[in-house]
N, C-alpha and C positions, 0 to 999 in steps of 0.2 A: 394718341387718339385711336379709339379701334374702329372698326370696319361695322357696317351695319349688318353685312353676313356672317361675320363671326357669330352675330346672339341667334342666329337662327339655328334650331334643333336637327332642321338635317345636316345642316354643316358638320354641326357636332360628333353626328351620330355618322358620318360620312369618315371623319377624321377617324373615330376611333374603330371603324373597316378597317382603312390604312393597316394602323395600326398593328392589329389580329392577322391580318392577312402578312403582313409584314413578318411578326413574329414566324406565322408557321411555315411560309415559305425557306425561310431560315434550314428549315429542316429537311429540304427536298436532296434528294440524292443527287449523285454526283449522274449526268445522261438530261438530266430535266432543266437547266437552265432554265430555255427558250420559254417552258411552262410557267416557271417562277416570275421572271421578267414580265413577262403577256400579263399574268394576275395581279404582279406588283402596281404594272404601268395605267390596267382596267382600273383598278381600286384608286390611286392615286390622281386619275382622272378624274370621277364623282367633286370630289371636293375644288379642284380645280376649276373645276367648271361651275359650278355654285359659285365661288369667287367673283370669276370672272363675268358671272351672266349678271351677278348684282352691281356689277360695272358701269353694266349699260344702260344709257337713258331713257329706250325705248322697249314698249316691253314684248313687241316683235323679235327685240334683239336681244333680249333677257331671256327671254321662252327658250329660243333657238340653244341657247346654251345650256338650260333645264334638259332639254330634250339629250342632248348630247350627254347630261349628265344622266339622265337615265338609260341610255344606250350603253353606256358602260358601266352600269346593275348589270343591264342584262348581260353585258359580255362575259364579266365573271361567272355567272353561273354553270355554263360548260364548259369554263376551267376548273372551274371547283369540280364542278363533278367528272371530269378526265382526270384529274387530279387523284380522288378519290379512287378510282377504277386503276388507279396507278400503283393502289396503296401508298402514296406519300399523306391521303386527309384520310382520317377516321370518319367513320359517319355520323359519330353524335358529332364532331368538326364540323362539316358538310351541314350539318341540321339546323346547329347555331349559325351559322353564316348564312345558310339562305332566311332565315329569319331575318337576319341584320337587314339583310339585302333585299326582303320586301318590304320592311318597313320603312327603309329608303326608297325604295321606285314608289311609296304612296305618298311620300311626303313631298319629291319631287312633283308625281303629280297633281298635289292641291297648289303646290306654288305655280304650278303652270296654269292652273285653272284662275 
């Protein structure tokens, strides 16, 4: 049986964040852990919480969890870009990804609306 937030497109487009961000973390130097980790953890949040807010029965308590998932859009983005100032992201990197990652915090925001 699947989940009813699986067919939803920001899930989707959440998971494959993951993903990308997963990939290029891969490639962060040896000194950057802590960087890696924070971006892995931000990104892998989003979707998490989309999951879990279509959980709940109440949509005070579903919002709560959107919100949370938008929180952590926004968190990645001053990773990404400390990242990049790092030289571990390229900037057309950085360009695609903040893309991804607003077309997330608006997708987020109509499910919240």
């Amino acid at each position: 049986m699947a989940f009813l937030f699986e067919k939803l497109n920001v899930y989707q487009e959440s998971l494959d964040l993951v993903e990308k961000i997963s990939k290029l973390t891969e490639t962060f130097t040896r000194g950057n852990y802590y960087l890696r980790d924070q971006l892995n953890r931000a990104a892998t949040s989003i979707p998490a919480n989309i999951a879990e807010g279509n959980g709940r029965h109440h949509v005070k308590d579903r919002n709560q969890f959107f919100y949370i998932a938008r929180g952590s859009v926004h968190e990645c983005v001053p990773l990404i870009e400390l990242a990049q100032r790092k030289g571990l992201v390229s900037s057309d990197a950085r360009k695609e990804l903040f893309v991804h990652l607003e077309a997330i915090a608006k997708m987020l925001s109509g499910l919240i609306k």
